[in-house]
C-alpha positions in Angstrom: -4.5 11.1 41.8 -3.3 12.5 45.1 -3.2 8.6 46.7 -1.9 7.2 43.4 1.7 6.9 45.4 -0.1 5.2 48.5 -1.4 2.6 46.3 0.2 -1.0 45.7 2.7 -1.6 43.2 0.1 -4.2 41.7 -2.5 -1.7 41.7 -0.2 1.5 40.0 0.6 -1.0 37.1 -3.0 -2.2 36.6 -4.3 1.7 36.4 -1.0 2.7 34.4 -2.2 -0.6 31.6 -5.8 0.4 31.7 -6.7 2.0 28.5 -8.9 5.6 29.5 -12.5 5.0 27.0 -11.9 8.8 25.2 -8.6 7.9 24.8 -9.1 5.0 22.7 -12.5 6.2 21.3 -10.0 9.2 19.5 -7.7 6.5 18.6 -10.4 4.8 16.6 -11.7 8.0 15.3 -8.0 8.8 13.8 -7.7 4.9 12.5 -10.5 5.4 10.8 -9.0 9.1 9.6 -6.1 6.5 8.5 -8.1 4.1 6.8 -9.6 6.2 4.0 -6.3 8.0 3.4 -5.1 4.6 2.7 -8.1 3.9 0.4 -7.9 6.7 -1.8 -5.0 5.4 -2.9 -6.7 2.2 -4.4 -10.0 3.3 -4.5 -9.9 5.3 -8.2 -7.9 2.1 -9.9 -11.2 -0.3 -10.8 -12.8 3.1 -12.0 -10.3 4.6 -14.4 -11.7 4.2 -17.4 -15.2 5.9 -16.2 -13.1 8.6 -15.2 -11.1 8.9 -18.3 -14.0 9.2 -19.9 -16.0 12.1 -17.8 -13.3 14.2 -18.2 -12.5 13.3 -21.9 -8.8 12.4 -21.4 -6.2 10.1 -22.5 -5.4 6.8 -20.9 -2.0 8.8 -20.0 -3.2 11.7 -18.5 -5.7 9.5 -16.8 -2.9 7.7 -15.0 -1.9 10.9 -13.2 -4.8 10.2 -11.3 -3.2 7.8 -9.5 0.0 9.2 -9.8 0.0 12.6 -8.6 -1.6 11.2 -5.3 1.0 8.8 -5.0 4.0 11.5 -5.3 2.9 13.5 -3.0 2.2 10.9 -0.3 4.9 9.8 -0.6 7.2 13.3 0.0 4.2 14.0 2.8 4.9 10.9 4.7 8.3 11.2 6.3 7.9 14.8 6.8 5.2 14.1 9.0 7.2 13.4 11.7 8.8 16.5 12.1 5.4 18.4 11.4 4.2 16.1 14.0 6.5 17.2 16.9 6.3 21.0 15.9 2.2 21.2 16.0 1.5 18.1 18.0 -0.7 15.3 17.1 -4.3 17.2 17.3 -3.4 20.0 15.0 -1.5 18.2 12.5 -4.0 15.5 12.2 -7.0 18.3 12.2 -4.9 20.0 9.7 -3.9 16.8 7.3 -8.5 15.6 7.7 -9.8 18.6 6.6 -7.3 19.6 3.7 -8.0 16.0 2.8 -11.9 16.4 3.2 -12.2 20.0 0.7 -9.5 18.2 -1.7 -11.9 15.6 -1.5 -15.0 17.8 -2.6 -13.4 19.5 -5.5 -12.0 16.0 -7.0 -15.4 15.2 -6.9 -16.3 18.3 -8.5 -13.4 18.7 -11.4 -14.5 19.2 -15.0 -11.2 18.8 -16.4 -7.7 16.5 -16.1 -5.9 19.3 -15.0 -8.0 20.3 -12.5 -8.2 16.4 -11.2 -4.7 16.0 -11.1 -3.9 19.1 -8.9 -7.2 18.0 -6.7 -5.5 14.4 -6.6 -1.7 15.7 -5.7 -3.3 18.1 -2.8 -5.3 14.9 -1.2 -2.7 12.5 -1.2 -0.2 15.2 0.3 -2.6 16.7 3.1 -4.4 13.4 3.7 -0.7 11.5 4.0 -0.2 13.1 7.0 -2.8 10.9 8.6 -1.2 7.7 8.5 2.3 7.8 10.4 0.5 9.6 12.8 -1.6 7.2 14.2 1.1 4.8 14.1 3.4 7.1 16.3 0.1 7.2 18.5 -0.4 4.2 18.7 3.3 3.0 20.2 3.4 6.0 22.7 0.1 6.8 24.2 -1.0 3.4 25.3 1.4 1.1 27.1 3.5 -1.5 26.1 1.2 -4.3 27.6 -1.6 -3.3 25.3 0.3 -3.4 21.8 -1.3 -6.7 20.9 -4.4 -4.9 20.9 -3.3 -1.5 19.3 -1.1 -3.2 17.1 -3.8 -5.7 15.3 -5.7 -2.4 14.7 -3.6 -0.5 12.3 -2.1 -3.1 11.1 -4.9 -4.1 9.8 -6.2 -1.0 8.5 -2.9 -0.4 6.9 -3.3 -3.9 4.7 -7.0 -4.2 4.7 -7.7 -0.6 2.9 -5.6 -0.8 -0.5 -6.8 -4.6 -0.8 -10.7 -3.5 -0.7 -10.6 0.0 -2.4 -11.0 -1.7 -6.2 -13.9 -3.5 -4.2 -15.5 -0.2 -3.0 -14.5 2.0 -6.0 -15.9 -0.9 -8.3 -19.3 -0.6 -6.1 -19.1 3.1 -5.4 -18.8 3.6 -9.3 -21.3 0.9 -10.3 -24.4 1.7 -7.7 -23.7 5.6 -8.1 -21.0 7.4 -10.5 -17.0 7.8 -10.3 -18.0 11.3 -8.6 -18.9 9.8 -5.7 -15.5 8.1 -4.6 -14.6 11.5 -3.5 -17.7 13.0 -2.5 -18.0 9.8 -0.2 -15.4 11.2 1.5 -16.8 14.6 3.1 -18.9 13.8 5.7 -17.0 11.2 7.5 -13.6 13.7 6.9 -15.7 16.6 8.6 -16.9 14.4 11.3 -13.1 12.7 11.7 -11.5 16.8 11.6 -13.8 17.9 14.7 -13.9 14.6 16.3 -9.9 14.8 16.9 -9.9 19.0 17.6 -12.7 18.3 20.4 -11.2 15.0 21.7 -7.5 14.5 21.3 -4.8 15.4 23.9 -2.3 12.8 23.3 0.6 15.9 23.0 2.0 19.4 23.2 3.2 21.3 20.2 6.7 22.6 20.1 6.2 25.6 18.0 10.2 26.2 18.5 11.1 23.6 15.9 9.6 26.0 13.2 12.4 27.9 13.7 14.7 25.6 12.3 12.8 24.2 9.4 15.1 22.8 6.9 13.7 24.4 3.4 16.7 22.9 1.8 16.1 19.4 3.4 12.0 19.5 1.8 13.2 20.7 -1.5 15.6 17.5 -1.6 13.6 15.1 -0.3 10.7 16.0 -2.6 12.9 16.1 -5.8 14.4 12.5 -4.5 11.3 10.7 -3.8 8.8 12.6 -6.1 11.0 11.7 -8.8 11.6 8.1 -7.8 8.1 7.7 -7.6 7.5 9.1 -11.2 10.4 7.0 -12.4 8.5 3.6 -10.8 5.3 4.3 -12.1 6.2 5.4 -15.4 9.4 3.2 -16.5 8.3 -0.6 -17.1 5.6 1.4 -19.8 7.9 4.0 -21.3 11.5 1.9 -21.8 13.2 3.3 -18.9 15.8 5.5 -19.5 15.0 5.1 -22.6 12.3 7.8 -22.8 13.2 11.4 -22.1 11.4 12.6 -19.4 11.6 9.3 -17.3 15.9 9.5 -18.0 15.8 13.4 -16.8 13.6 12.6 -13.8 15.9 9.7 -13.1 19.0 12.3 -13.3 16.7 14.5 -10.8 16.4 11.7 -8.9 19.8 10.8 -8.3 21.5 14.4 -7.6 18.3 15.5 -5.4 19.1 12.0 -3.5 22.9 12.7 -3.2 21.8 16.4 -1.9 19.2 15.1 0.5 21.5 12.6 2.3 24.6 14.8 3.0 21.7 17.9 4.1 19.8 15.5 6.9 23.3 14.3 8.4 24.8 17.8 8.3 22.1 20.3 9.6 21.1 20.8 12.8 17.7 19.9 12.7 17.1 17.3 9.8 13.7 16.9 8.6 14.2 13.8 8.8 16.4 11.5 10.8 17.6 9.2 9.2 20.1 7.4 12.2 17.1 6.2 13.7 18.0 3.2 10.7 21.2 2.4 13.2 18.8 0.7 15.6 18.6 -3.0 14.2 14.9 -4.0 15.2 13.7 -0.8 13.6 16.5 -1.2 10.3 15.3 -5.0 9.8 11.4 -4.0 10.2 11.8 -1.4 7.6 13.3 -3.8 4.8 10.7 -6.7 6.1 7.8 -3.9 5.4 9.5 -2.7 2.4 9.3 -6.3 1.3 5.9 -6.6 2.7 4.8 -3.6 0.9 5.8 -4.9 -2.7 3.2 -8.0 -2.0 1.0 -5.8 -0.6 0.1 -3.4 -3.7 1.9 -5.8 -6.2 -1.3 -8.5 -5.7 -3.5 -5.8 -5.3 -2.7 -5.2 -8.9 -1.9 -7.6 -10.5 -5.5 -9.9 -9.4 -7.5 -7.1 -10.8 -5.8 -6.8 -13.7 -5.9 -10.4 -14.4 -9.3 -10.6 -14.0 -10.5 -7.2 -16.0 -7.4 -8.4 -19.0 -7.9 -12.2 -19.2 -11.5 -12.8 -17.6 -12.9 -9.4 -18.6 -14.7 -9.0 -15.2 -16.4 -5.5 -14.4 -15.3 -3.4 -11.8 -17.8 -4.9 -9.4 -17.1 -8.5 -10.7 -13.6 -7.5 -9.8 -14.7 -6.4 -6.3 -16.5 -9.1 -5.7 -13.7 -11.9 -6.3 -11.2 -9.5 -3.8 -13.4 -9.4 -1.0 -12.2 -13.1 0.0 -8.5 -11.3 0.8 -10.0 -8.3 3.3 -12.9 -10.5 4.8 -9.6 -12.9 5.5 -7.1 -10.0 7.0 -10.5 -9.1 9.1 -10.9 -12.2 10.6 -7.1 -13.0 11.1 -6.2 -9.6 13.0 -7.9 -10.7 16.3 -5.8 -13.7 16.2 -3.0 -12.5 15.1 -2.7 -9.9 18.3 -3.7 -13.5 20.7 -0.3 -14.8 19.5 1.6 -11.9 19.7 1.2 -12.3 23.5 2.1 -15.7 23.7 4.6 -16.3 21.3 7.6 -15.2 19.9 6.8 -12.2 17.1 9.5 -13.2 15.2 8.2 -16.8 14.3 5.0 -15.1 13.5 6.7 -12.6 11.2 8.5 -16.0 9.1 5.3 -18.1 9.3 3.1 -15.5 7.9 5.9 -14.6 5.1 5.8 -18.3 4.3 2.0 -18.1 3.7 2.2 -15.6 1.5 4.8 -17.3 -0.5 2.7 -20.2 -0.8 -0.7 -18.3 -1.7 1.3 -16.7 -4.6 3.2 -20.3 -5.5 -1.1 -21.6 -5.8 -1.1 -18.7 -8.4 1.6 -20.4 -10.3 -0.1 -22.9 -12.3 -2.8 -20.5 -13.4 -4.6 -20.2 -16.4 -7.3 -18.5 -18.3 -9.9 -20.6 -16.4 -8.9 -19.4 -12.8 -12.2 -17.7 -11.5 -13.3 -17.1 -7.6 -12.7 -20.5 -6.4 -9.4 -21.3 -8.1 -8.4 -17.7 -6.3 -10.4 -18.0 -3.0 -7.2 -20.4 -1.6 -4.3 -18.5 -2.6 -6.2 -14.9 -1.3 -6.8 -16.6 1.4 -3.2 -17.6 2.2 -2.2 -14.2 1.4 -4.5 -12.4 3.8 -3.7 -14.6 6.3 0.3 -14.4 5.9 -0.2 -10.1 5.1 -1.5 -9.7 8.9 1.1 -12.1 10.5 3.9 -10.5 8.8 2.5 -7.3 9.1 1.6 -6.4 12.3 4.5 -8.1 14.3 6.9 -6.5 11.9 5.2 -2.9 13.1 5.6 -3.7 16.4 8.7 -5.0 16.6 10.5 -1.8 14.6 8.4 1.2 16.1 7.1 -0.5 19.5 10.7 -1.3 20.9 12.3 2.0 20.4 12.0 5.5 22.8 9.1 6.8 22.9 10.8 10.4 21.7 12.0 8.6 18.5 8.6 7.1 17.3 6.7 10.1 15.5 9.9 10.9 13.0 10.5 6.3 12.6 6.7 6.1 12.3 6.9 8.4 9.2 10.1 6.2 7.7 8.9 2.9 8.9 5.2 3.9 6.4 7.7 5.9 3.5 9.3 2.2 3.5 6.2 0.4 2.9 5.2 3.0 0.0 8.4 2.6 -1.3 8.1 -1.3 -1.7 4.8 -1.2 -3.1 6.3 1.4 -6.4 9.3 -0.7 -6.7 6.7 -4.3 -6.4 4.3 -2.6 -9.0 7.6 -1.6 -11.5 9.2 -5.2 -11.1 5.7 -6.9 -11.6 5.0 -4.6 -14.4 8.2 -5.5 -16.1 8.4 -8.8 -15.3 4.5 -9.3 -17.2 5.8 -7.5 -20.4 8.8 -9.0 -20.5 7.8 -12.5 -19.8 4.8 -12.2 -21.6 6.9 -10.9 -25.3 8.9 -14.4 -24.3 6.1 -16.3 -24.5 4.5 -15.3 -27.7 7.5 -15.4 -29.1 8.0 -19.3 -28.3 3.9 -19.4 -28.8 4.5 -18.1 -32.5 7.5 -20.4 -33.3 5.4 -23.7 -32.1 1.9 -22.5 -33.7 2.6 -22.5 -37.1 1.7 -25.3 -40.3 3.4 -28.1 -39.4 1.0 -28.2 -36.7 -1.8 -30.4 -36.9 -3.6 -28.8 -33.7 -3.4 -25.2 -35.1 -4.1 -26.1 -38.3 -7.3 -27.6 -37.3 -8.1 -25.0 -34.6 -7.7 -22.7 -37.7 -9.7 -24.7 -40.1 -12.8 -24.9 -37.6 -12.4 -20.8 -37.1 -12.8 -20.8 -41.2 -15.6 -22.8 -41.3 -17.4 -20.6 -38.3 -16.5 -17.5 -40.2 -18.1 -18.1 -43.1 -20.5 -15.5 -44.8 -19.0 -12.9 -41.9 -16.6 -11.4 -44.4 -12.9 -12.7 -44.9 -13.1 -15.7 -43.2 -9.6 -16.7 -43.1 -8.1 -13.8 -42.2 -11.2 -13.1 -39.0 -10.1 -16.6 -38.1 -6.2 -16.0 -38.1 -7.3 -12.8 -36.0 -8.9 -14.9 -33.7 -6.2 -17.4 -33.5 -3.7 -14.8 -32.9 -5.3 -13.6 -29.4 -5.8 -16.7 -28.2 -2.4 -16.9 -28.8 -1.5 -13.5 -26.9 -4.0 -14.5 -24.6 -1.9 -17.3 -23.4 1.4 -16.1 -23.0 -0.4 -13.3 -20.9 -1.3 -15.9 -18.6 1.8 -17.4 -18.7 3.5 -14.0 -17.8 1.4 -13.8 -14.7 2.3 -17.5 -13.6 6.0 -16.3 -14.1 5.6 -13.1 -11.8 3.6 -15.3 -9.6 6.7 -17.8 -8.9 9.2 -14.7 -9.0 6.8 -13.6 -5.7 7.0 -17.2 -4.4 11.2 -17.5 -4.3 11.0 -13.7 -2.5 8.9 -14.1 -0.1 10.8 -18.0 1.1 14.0 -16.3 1.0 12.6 -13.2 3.2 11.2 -15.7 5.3 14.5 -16.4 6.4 15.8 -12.5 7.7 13.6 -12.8 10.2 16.4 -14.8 12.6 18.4 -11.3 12.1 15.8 -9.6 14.7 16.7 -9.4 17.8 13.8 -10.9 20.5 11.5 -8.2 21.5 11.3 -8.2 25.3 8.3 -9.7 27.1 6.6 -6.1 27.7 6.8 -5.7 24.2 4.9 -9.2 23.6 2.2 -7.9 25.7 3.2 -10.2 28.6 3.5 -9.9 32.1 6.7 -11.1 32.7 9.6 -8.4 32.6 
């Protein structure tokens, strides 16, 4: 290093891009760290059912499963960044891997609901830690030049790993047992945990901040968000305010949000800081990922659920047909960080918003016949448009601001994204009950006697029936969910176009970005 300064200018700037090998080799380690944190969220969803019944519970209580994890991601995520500066990234992410590694083993290993749940909750909240982190890493320990590369990398992880964890739970439960989706889990999580503690020197703790933990702040934010979370995922089920405990939670909700906001602009050390939100790049990028985020988990849920409620595909079936959207984000993240460098991020951000829009407007027209080919096109569209909107949008809001302000954004700019995908999974879940009620209502007024068609659909039900017991009334039965079959589908063409109009009109925020600068694109010029 001692004739670093005697070197060329040319020659400082080509050593300060070069990426060191154990560098990047712990980056990977911690994306992959990343990437089953991510999973776990998705990965129990195909497999419900055969957990619901190992542990003989209710199809309520087995809904914890997934939300208990998501709660207490989503209160772990934006404190990450403070954690993240007080320990530093080694010990924090040693810390978040191995907590998420035991909570691993004993989800595996829980006889009872109870016992799951808590497992869950502890997982999502020690395992959450993961994720922000390696997106703080990645836009402040390699250069600016190189973000095309780094960029393509979580990105795609972030996207790829909730669309393929019904695949691998569906595979995971079928080849094995639903243990195993946890168990799975241990001896890449130990090998991740000692990998980072032996390898990773990307930063110094700051013990000091301790001192000035805000107590208050965590109680807030976890009452805020926990609560919000609970109000999501519950409401579009349970009436809204309409039920007790969803109303109460949304009181919570409300006065802990209130609290939280005047605590992090008042105390001295917030535990979160919020005026990062003042820079526009960074403001804009959060409300395009929020966006992104409802598309994100919305499809995710609502193509398996099509397929298991309408098709009545298996878990792996299910797998199987949503592979075409991760095998499509795979291929398109190389690309994707090619045009970064070349062209203007913004454009790339609109075109891939536009795909996705029109993968969702394919989804439109469906019907009870749509299988894998009717749904390879519009999967395809949308894993293409996820990674172009995706991965510009992160570098664009956390790669263009001071390397000092990253860790606490990174943990906003991924609570944002969370955020979108409860409120895209509460709309879409409202949106299919409601629109779906609609349509057998109208269904109900149009099949009735004066019909010829349903009279005869009904006569040739009777006739099959016969000698099966009470013919007409099996064949009204019969008639009836065919019925409710069809205005199901019809729901999901309505949430489909509801997705469509969104994502055109997002399409167009894009132009409120300001132009990222060229060492930002990954190009030479400055």
């Amino acid at each position: 290093m001692a004739d670093a300064t005697a070197a060329p200018p040319s020659m400082n700037a080509a050593a300060d891009d070069r990426i060191p090998p154990k560098r990047l080799f712990t980056f990977l380690i911690m994306v992959f760290g990343m990437f089953m944190s991510i999973l776990d969220i998705q990965v129990v969803s195909a497999s419900l059912q055969q957990i619901q019944a190992g542990l003989s519970a209710s199809s309520t209580e087995v809904s914890w499963v997934q939300t208990s994890y998501l709660i207490a991601e989503v209160i772990a995520i934006p404190l990450s960044g403070f954690l993240s500066r007080a320990f530093g990234t080694r010990l924090l992410f040693s810390i978040s891997a191995s907590g998420f590694t035991v909570a691993s083993l004993f989800c595996g290993f829980a006889s009872t609901i109870e016992q799951m749940i808590f497992w869950r909750a502890l997982q999502g909240f020690l395992g959450a830690g993961m994720i922000p982190t390696v997106f703080a890493s990645a836009y402040t320990v390699f250069p600016r030049s190189k973000f095309h590369i780094v960029g393509p990398i979580i990105g795609l992880v972030a996207t790829l790993a909730p669309t393929i964890g019904p695949t691998v739970g569906g595979y995971i439960t079928d080849l094995m047992s639903w243990h195993w989706l946890f168990f799975i889990n241990i001896v890449p999580g130990i090998g991740i945990t000692v990998g980072v503690w032996t390898l990773c020197d990307f930063d110094k703790p700051n013990f000091a901040l301790l001192d000035h933990f805000d107590w208050w702040g965590l109680l807030f934010m976890a009452g805020f968000l926990g609560t919000l979370e609970y109000v999501l995922e519950e409401g579009p089920q349970s009436q809204w305010l309409g039920d007790t405990s969803v109303a109460v939670c949304a009181a919570i909700c409300v006065v802990s949000a209130i609290a939280f906001f005047w605590r992090v602009l008042s105390v001295r050390e917030p535990i979160v800081d919020l005026r990062t939100f003042t820079d526009r790049n960074f403001g804009v990028g959060c409300l395009i990922s929020f966006c992104v985020g409802i598309g994100l988990y919305g499809l995710t849920y609502m193509y398996p659920r099509y397929l298991a409620e309408v098709r009545g595909y298996s878990p792996l079936m299910i797998g199987e047909t949503m592979f075409v959207s991760g095998i499509t984000m795979f291929l398109t993240a190389p690309i994707v960080g090619r045009l970064m460098a070349k062209y203007d991020m913004r454009y790339l951000i609109a075109i891939g918003l536009v795909l996705f829009a029109l993968g969702s407007y394919q989804m439109t027209w469906i019907t009870k016949e749509y299988d894998f080919y009717e749904l390879m096109l519009p999967q395809i569209l949308r894993g293409a448009g996820m990674m172009l909107a995706m991965v510009p949008t992160n570098t664009i809001a956390l790669g263009t601001l001071a390397p000092e302000r990253v860790k606490n954004a990174s943990g906003l700019f991924n609570l944002t994204r969370n955020l979108g995908g409860a409120v895209g999974l509460a709309v879409i879940n409202q949106v299919l009950n409601e629109r779906t009620d609609h349509h057998i209502s109208r269904l109900h007024d149009r099949v009735n006697w004066g019909n010829a068609t349903a009279v005869e659909t009904l006569n040739m039900f009777t006739q099959k029936m016969q000698g099966m017991g009470d013919a007409a009334l099996m064949a009204m039965k019969q008639l009836s969910q065919i019925v409710h079959r069809q205005a199901v589908v019809m729901g999901y063409g309505d949430a489909f176009l509801m997705l469509t109009v969104f994502y055109f009109v997002l399409s167009l925020l894009v132009m409120v970005l300001k132009k990222p600068s060229a060492t930002v694109l990954g190009g030479d010029a400055h």
